[in-house]
N, C-alpha and C positions, 0 to 999 in steps of 0.2 A: 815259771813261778817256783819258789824255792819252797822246801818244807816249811819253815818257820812262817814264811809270808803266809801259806796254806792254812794253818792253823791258828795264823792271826784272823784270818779271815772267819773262818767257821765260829771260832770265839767270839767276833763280834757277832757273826745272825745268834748266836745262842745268846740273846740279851734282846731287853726292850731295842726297837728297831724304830726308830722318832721318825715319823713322815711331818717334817716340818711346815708350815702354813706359808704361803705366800703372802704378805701385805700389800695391798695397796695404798697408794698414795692420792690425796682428793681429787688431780687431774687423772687418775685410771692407769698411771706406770707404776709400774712395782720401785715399792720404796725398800731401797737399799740398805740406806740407815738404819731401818726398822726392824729389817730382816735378821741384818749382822746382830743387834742386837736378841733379837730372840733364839737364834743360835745360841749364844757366850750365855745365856741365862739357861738352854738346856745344857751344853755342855759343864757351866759351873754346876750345876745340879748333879750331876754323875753321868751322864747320856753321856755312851760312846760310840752310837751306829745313828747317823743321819743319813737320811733319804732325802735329798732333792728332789724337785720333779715327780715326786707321788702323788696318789690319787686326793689326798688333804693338799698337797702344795696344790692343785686345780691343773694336773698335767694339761688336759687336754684344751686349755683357753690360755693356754701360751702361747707366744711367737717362738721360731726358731731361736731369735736372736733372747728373748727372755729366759726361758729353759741355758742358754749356757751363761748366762750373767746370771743366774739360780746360781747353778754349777758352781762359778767360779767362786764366788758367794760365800759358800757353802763351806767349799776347800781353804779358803783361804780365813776361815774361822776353825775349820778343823785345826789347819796348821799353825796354830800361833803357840809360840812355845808356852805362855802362863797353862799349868796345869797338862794332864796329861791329855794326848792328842785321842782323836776321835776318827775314826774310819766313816768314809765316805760313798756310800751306797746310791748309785745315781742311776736315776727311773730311766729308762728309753723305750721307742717304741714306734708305732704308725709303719711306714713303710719300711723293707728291709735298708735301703740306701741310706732313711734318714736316721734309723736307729744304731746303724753304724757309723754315719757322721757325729751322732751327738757320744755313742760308746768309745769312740776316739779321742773328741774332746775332752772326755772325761778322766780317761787316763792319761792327755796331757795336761790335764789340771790336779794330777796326783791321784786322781780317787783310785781306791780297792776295787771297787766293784760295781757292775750295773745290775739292775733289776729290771727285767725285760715285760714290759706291761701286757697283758692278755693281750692279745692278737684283736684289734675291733673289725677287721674285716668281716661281713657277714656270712662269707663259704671258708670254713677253716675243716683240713680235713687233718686226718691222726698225722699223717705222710708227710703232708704242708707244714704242722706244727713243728716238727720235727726241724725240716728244711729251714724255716726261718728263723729258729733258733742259732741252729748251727752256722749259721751263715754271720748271725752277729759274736758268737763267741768265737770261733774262729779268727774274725777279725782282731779280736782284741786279748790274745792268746794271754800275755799279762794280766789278766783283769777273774778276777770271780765274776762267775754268774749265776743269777738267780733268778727262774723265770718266776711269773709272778702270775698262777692258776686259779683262774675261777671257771672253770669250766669242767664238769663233775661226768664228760663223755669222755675225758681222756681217761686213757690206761695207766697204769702203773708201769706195766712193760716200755710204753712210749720215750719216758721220761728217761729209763735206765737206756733205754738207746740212744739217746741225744748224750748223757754222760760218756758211753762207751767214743763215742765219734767226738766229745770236748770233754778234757778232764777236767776243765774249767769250771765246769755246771758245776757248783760245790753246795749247793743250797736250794730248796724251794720255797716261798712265799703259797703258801696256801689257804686260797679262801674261798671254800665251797662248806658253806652252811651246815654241813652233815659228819660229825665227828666218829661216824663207823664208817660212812666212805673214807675218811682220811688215814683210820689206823688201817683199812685194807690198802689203798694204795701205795700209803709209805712202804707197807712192807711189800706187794710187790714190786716197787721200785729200786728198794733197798734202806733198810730201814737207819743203818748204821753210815751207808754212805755218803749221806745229804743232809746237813741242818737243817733241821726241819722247822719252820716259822709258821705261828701262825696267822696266817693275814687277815684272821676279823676279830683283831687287836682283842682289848681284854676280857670284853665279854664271852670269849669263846675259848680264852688262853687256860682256865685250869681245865676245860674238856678236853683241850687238845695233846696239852702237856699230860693230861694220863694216855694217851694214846700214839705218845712218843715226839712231840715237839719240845724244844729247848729256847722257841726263843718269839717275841710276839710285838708284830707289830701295832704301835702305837698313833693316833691324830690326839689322846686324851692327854699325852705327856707336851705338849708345844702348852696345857691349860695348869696342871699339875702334875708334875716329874716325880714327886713325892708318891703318890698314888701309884703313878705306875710302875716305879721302882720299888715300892713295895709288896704290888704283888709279885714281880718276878722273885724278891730274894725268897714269899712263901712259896711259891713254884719249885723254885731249887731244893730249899728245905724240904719240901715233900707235905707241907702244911696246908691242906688243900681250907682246912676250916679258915684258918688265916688269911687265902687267898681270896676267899670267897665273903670274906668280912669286907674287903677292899670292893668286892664286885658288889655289895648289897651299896656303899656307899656310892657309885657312881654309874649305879643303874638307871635310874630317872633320864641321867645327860646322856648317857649311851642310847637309851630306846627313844629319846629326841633325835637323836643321830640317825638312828636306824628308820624312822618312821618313813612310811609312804619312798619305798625300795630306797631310800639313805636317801632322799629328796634333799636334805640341807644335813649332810654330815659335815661339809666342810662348814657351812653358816654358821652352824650350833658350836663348832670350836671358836671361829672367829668373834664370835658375839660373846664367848665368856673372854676372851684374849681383850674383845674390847672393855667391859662390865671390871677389869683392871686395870685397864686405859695402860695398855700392853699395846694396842695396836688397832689402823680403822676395822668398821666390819664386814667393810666394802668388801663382797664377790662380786664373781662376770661369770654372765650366761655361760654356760645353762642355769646356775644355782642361782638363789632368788634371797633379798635380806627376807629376817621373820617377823609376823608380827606381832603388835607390839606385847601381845600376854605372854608369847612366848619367848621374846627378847628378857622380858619381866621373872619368867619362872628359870631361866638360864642363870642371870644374876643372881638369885637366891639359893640356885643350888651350889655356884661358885661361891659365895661368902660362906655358906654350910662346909667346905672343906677347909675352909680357913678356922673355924672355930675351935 
């Protein structure tokens, strides 16, 4: 990886980070046409970091063969020369074989970078974590990596040694609830060396960013780009009253999101996505559609940001 490629990369985690939605189509395959287009509507918006395959796209209720027709998807809407291009950040994960089969594909469909999904295995030890990391960035030496932690038993120290063994690991996605665990772990992990993102997207992003994050991921921007690009520019600014004017506005939809351990985090985007007749509202198990007061109070909180 060349300097300049390196620093294209870190630039993109230091920006809203779009985990785009999956649509379904009324027979249950992912609609393609759908997709492209809600891409080209975040991208025309300003979004230059898409996530495929993220915890909003419904990683884990894809097929093999789904996740890389995501992918390809994906890249092939980044790469279109109207307007400037967009960096391609693509989710993997589950076993180490198949997170390296899908972090292959990914870099032969152009992407930057993978974001390596927590570990779901239920015996995950500091030593293991480490191992199955490196074993996917290794693989895919060209590529950034960015694991993606939700798990508040790892060390700091862990992290800076999976770096020392992949100089790849150029970033972490972090989402563990506690914003004094986080300004302690970055720094002992190294606070300068990693872009640091924060991964429970805006409602957590001006805590985080006073505590050294640059960059946050987003499910609220595939609803309104406007909002979330506004608060990063206050983020940058150092405007935390500004940013948090933006958080009082789309706190209602975020604590629907959040409710009962994110029970319908992906629901509650797809149902305002629909409530603009953007796209169906159809998920697949595990998530569940909502009913119908709350499909009701979704709607009216999306028309409230249009006014």
């Amino acid at each position: 990886m060349t300097h300049a490629a390196h620093e294209g990369l870190r630039a993109a985690l230091a920006d809203v980070v779009a985990i785009p939605v999956t649509p379904f189509a009324q027979d249950g395959s992912i609609d393609l046409v759908t997709h492209r287009d809600l891409l080209r509507r975040l991208v025309a918006a300003g979004v230059r970091t898409l996530t495929p395959n993220g915890n909003t796209g419904e990683f884990y209720a894809l097929t093999p063969q789904e996740r890389r027709a995501v992918t390809e998807a994906t890249a092939e809407v980044a790469g279109e020369e109207a307007g400037e291009r967009a960096v391609v950040l693509v989710g993997v994960g589950h076993d180490v074989a198949t997170a390296v089969a899908d972090a292959r594909h990914a870099r032969a469909c152009g992407a930057g970078m993978v974001m390596v999904h927590q570990p779901a295995h239920p015996y995950v030890s500091r030593t293991g974590w480490v191992d199955y990391h490196r074993a996917i960035a290794e693989a895919v030496p060209e590529l950034g990596v960015v694991p993606y932690l939700r798990d508040a038993r790892l060390p700091g120290e862990r992290l800076a040694e999976l770096a020392d063994l992949c100089p790849n690991v150029i970033g972490v996605k972090y989402a563990v609830p506690d914003a004094a665990r986080f300004a302690g772990f970055a720094r002992d992990a190294g606070l300068e060396r990693f872009v640091w993102v924060a991964g429970l997207a805006e409602p957590y992003a001006p805590a985080y960013f006073s505590a050294g994050a640059t960059g946050f991921t987003s499910g609220l921007v595939n609803v309104a780009p406007r909002l979330s690009l506004g608060m990063l520019r206050a983020l940058r600014d150092g405007d935390y009253p500004a940013a948090m004017r933006v958080w009082e506005r789309i706190r209602r939809f975020e604590e629907l999101r959040a409710a009962d351990r994110s029970a319908d985090n992906v629901t509650v985007v797809k149902e305002a996505l629909a409530s603009l007749d953007l796209c169906r509202r159809d998920v697949r198990p595990p998530s569940s559609p909502l009913p119908p007061h709350t499909r009701t109070e979704v709607a009216r909180i999306v028309a409230g940001w249009a006014a």
